[in-house]
C-alpha positions as CSV (number, residue, x, y, z in Angstrom):
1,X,0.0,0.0,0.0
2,X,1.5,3.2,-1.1
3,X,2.7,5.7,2.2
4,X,2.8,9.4,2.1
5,X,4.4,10.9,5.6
6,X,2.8,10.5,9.0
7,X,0.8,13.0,9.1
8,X,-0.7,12.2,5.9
9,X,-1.9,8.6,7.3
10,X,-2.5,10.0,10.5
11,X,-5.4,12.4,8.3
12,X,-6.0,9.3,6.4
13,X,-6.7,7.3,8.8
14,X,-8.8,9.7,11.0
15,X,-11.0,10.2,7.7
16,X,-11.9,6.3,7.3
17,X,-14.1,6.6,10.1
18,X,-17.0,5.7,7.5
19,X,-15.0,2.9,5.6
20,X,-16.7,0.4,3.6
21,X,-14.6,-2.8,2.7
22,X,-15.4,-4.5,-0.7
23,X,-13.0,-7.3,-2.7
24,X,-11.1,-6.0,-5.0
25,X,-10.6,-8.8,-8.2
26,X,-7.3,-8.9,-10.3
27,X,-6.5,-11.0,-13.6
28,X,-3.4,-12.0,-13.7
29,X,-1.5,-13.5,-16.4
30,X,1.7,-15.8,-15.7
31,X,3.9,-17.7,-18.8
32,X,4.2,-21.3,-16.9
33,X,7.3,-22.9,-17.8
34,X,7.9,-26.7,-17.1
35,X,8.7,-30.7,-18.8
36,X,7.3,-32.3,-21.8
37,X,5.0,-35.1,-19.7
38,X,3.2,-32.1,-17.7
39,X,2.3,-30.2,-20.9
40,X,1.1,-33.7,-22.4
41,X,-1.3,-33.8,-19.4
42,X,-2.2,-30.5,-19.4
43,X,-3.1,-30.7,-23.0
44,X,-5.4,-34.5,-22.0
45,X,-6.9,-32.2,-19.5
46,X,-7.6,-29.4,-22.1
47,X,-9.1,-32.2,-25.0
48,X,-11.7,-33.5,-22.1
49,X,-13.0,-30.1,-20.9
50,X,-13.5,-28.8,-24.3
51,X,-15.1,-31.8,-25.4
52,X,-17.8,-31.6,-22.3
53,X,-17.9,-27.7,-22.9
54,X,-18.7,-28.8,-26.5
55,X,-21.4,-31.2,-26.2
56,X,-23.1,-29.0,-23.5
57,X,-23.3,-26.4,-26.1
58,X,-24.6,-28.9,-28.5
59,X,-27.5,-29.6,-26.1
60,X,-28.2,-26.3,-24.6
61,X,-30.8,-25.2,-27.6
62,X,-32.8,-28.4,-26.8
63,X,-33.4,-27.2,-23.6
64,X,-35.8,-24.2,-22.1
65,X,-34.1,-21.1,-21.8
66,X,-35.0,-21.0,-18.2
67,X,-33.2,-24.4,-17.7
68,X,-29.7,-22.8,-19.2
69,X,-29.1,-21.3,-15.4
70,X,-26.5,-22.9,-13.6
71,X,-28.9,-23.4,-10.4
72,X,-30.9,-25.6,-12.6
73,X,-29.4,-29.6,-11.7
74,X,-31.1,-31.2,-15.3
75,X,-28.5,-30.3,-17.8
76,X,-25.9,-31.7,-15.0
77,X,-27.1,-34.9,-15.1
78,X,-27.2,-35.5,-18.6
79,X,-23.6,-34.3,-19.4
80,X,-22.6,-36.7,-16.3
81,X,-24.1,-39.9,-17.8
82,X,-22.5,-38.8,-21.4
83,X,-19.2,-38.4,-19.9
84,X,-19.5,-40.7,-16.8
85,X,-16.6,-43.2,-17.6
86,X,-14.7,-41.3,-21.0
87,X,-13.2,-38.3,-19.7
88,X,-10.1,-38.3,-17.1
89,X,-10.6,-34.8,-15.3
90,X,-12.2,-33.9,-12.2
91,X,-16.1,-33.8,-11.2
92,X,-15.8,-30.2,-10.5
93,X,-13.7,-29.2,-13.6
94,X,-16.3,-30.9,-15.8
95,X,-18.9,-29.0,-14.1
96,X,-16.9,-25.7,-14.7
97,X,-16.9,-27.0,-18.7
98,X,-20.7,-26.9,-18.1
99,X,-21.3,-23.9,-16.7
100,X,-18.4,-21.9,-19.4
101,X,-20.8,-23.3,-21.8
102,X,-24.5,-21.9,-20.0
103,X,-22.8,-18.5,-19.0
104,X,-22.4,-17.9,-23.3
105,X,-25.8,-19.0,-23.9
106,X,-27.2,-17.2,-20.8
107,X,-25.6,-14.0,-22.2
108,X,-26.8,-14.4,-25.4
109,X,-29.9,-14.6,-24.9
110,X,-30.5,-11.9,-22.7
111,X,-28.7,-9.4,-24.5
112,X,-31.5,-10.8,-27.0
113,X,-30.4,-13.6,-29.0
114,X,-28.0,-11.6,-31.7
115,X,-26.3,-13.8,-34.4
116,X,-25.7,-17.4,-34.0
117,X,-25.6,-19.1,-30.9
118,X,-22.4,-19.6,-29.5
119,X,-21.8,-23.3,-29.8
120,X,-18.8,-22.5,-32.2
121,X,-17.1,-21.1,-29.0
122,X,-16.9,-24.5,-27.5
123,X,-14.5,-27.6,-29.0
124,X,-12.2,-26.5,-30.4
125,X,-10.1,-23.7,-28.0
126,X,-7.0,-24.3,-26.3
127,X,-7.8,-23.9,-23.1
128,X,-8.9,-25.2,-20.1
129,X,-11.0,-23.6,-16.3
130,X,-10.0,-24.9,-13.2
131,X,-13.3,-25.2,-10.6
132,X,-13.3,-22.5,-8.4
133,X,-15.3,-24.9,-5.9
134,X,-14.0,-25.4,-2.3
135,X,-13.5,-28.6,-2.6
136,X,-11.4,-28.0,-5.3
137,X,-8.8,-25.5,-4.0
138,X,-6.6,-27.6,-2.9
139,X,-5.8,-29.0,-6.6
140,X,-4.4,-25.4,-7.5
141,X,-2.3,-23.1,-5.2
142,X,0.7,-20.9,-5.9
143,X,3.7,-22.1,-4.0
144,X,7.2,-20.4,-3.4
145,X,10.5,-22.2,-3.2
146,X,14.3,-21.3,-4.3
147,X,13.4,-21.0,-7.8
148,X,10.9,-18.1,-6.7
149,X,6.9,-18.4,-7.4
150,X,5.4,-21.8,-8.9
151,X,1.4,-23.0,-9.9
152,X,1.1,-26.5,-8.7
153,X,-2.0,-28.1,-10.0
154,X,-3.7,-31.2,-10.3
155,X,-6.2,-31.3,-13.3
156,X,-5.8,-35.7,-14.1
157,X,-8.5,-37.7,-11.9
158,X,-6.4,-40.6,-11.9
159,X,-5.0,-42.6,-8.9
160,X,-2.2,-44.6,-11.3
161,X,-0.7,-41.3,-12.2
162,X,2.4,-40.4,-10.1
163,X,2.6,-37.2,-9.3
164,X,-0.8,-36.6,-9.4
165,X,0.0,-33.2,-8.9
166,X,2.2,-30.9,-11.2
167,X,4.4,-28.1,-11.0
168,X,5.1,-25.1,-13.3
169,X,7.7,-22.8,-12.4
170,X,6.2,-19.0,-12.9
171,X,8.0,-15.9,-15.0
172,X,7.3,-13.0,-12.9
173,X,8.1,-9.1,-12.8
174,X,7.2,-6.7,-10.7
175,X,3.3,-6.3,-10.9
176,X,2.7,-10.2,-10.9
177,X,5.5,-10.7,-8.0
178,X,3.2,-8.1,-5.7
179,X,0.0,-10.4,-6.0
180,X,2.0,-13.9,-5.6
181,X,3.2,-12.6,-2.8
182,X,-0.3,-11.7,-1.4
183,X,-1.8,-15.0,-2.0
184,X,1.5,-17.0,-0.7
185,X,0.8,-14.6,2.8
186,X,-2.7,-15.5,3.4
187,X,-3.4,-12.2,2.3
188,X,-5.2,-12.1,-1.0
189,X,-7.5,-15.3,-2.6
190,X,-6.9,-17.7,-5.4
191,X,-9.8,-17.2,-7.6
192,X,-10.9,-18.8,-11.2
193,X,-7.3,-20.3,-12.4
194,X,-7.4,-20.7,-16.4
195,X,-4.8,-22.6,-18.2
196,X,-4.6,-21.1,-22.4
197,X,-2.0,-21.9,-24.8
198,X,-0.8,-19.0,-27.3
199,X,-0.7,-19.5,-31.2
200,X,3.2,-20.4,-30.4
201,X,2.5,-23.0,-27.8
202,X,3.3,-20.6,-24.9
203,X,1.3,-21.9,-21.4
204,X,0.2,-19.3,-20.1
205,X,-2.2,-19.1,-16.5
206,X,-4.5,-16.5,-16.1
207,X,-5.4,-16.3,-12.6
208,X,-7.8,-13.9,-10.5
209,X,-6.5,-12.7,-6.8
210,X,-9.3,-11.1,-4.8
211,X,-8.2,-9.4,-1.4
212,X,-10.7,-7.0,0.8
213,X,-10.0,-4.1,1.4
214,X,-11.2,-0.6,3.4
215,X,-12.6,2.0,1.4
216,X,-13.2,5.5,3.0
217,X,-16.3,7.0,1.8
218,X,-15.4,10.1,0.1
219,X,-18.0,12.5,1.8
220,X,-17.3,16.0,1.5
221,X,-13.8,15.6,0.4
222,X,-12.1,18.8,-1.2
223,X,-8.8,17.5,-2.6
224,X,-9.5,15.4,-6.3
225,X,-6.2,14.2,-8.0
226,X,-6.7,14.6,-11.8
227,X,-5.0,12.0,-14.0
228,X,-4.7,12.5,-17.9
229,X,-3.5,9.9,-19.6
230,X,-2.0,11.2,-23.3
231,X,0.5,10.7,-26.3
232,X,3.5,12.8,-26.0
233,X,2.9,13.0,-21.8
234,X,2.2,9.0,-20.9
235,X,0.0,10.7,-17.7
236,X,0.0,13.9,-15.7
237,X,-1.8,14.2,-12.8
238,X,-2.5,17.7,-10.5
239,X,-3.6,17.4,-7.1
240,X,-6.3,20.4,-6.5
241,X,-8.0,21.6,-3.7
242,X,-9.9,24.9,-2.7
243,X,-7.2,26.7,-2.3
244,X,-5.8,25.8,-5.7
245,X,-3.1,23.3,-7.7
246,X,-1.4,22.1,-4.6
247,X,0.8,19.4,-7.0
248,X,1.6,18.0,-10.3
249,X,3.3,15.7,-11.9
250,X,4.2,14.0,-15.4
251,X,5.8,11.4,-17.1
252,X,7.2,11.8,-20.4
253,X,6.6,9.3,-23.3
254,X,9.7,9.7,-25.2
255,X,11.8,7.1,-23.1
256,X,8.6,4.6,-23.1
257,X,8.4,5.0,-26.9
258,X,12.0,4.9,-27.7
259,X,12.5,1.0,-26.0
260,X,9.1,-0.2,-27.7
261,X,10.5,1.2,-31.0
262,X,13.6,-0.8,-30.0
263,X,11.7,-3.9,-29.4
264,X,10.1,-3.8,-32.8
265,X,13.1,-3.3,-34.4
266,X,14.8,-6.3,-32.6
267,X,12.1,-8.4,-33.8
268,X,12.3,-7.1,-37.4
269,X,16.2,-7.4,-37.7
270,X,15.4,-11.3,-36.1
271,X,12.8,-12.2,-38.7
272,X,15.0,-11.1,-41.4
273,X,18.1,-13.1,-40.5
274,X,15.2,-16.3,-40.1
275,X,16.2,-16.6,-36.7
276,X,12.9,-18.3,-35.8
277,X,14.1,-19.1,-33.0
278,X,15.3,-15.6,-31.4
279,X,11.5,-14.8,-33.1
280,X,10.2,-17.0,-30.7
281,X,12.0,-16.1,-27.5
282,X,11.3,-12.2,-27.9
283,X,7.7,-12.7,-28.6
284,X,5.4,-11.2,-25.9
285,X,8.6,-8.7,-24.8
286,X,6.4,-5.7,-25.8
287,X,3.6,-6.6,-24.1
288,X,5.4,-7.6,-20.8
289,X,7.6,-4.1,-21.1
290,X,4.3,-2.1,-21.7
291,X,2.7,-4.4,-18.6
292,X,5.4,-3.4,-16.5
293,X,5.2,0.2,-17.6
294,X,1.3,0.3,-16.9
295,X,2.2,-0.9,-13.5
296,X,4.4,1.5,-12.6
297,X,2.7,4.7,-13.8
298,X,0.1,3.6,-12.0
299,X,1.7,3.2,-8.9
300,X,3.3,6.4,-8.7
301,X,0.0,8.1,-9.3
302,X,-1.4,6.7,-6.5
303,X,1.4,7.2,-4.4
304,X,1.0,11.1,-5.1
305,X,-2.5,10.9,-4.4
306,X,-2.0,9.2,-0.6
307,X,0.6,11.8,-0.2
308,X,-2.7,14.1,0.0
309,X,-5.1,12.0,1.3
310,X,-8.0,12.2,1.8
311,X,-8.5,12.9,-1.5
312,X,-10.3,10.8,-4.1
313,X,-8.7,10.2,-7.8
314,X,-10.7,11.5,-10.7
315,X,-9.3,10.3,-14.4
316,X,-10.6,9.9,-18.3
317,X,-13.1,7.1,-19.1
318,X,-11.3,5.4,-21.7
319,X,-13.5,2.5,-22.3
320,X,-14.1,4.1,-25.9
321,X,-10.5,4.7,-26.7
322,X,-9.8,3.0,-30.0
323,X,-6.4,2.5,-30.2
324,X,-4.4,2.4,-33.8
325,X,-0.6,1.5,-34.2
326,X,0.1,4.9,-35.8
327,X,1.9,6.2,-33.0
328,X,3.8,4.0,-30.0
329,X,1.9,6.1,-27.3
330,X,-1.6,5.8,-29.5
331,X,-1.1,1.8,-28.9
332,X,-0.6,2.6,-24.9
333,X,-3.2,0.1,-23.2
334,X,-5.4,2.7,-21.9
335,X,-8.2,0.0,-20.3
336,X,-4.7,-1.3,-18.6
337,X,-3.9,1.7,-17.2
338,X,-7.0,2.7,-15.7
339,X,-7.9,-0.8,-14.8
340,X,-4.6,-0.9,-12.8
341,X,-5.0,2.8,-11.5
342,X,-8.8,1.9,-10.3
343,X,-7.9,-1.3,-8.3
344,X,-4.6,0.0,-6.8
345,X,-6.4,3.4,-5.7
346,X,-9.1,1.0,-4.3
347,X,-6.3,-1.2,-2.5
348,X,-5.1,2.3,-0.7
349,X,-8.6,3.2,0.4
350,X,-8.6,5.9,-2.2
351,X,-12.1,6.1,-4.2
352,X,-12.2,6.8,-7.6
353,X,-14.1,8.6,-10.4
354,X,-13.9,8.3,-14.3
355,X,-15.9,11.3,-16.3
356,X,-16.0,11.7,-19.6
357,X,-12.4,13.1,-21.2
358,X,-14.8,15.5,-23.4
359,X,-12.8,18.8,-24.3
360,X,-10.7,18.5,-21.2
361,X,-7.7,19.0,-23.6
362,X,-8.9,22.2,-25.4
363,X,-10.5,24.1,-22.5
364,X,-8.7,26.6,-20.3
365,X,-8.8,25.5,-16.9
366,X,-8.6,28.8,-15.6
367,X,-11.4,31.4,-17.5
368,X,-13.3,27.9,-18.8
369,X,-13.2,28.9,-22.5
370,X,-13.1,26.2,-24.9
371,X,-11.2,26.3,-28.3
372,X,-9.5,23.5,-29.9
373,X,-6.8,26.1,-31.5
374,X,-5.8,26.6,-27.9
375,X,-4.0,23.5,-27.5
376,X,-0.6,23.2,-29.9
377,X,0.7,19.7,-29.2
378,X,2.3,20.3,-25.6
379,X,1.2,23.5,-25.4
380,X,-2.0,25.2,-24.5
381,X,-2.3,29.0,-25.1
382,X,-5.5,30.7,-23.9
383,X,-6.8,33.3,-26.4
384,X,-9.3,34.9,-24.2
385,X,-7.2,35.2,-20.6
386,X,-3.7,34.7,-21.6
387,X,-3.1,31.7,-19.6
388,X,-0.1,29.2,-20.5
389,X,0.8,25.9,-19.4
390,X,1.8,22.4,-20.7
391,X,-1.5,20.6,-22.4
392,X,-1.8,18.2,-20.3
393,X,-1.3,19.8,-17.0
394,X,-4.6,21.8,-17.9
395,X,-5.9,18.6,-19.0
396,X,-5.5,17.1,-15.6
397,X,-6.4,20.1,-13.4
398,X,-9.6,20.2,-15.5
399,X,-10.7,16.4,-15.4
400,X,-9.7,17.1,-11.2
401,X,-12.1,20.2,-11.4
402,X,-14.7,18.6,-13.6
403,X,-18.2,19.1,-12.4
């Protein structure tokens, strides 16, 4: 949890007299690395659960709408006798093949039945859902030895099988080390574990942590942290109260876009020489690099905002963004970022709030005029009062003093 000084807590703390505490959910996603006899069983496990996931969705039409609900025992029954003595994987797992299969069709029709029905989801995938059931938690835990963080996980219902348990060792950086860490504590959940292989046979895991947490309820709170997120500027953020712009800071992009354009160019130089094999092994880098980049902005924004708590953090809805591959910055993950900034905020016991970005950029944030010709890549020149500052430091003070 991110610490401002003393004081700061000791305001904090005195200000969660009203907390709330709610679960905050992460996905996670870890590249499993481990022998050629656990991938052949991992890849049994993934041919049964597909199959059951695949005849379910077969079924489903013959049934009543009303019996696609996963409270409803019928359906159950009839994949259990179909499968009863031809598939190798747990009760539970099969069940969770089930219920994959009922959640699509459930969602389908009540957003009203659009397209096809989604039995073409289910068969032929490459991956595979772990129970979440209690009785199945102890088949999948993440363990820590020497080696650092590992999945151990038992998917093969099969006594003659020795281990019946396998073990993966896990790739980590930063942002997944700081949730392994809180699940091999006690402190945070192991939720839904998935198991998916990428078109280049990569295994990868994606898990879910869940930990609770204490939000304070923002009441009449003053202070509002601003956060743009943008091209040139990867994020600014202005702290502003009623007395004014009590903070800012920034991150520039040039450093983030340099090493990406690096990255591409690796790749490219690789797939010339028909290295296939350096191809392979720097696969996923930019993703990882911009994962790790995500988690650090983030981070630091919500360590300046509990540096002036209580406050609450206010940012862009982004949920619209489309993202092209015109620019390195234009392909920044923006859901990521304020995915990661929302949860993290929420793990402090900051709340937060996303508007709608709408002319933020091209309106002075001091006399509230709005013209687009105001804003001249980093700079933002007010015609009407005169007022000059970097574009996206206005952009932040006014998504902090949106109303």
């Amino acid at each position: 949890m991110p610490t401002g000084s003393s004081a700061d807590q000791e305001t904090l703390e005195a200000f969660r007299a009203g907390t709330t505490t709610t679960d905050i959910t992460r996905t996670i996603r870890l590249r499993l690395r481990g022998s050629q006899w656990k991938h052949d069983r991992i890849r049994q496990a993934i041919n049964d659960w597909q199959r059951v996931a695949r005849y379910t969705a077969d079924i489903l039409p013959s049934f009543p709408s009303y019996r696609w609900s996963n409270r409803d025992t019928q359906l159950r029954r009839v994949v259990t006798e179909e499968f009863e003595d031809d598939i190798n994987i747990y009760a539970h797992d099969r069940d969770a093949a089930v219920a994959k299969a009922r959640e699509a069709f459930t969602s389908w029709n009540e957003r009203g039945q659009p397209g096809d029905r989604p039995q073409g989801q289910f068969g032929d995938a490459d991956y595979f859902r772990v129970s979440t059931s209690s009785s199945s938690k102890n088949r999948r835990q993440i363990v820590e030895n020497d080696q650092g963080y590992g999945l151990e996980i038992s998917l093969i219902n099969d006594r003659s099988l020795d281990p019946s348990s396998m073990w993966f060792h896990v790739s980590v950086g930063e942002y997944q080390r700081e949730w392994l860490e809180k699940v091999t504590a006690g402190d945070a959940d192991l939720g839904v574990v998935e198991l998916r292989y990428d078109d280049t046979d990569q295994l990868w895991a994606h898990v879910s942590v869940s930990e609770p947490v204490e939000v304070y309820e923002p009441g009449d709170v003053e202070t509002v942290v601003g956060v743009d997120f943008g091209e040139r500027v990867l994020w600014a953020a202005a702290v502003v109260d009623s007395d004014g712009v009590e903070a800012v800071e920034m991150e520039s992009g040039r450093e983030f876009r340099h090493y990406r354009e690096q990255l591409d160019r690796r790749r490219e130089q690789l797939s010339k020489q028909g290295d296939l094999k350096g191809v392979r092994e720097t696969r996923g880098d930019r993703e990882r690099y911009t994962e790790q980049e995500t988690h650090t902005a983030t981070r630091r924004i919500v360590d300046l905002a509990a540096d002036h708590a209580p406050c609450k953090i206010r940012f862009e809805d982004l949920s619209d963004y489309r993202e092209t591959a015109e620019d390195a910055i234009h392909d920044w993950p923006h859901g990521m970022l304020t995915e990661q900034l929302a949860y993290k905020a929420t793990e402090a016991g900051l709340p937060v709030e996303a508007i709608d970005p709408a002319q933020t950029s091209i309106t002075c944030r001091q006399c509230g005029e709005t013209n687009p010709a105001f804003r001249d890549g980093d700079d933002f020149e007010c015609w009407e009062c005169g007022y000059e500052v970097h574009a996206d430091v206005n952009a932040a003070i006014n998504i902090a003093q949106w109303d």
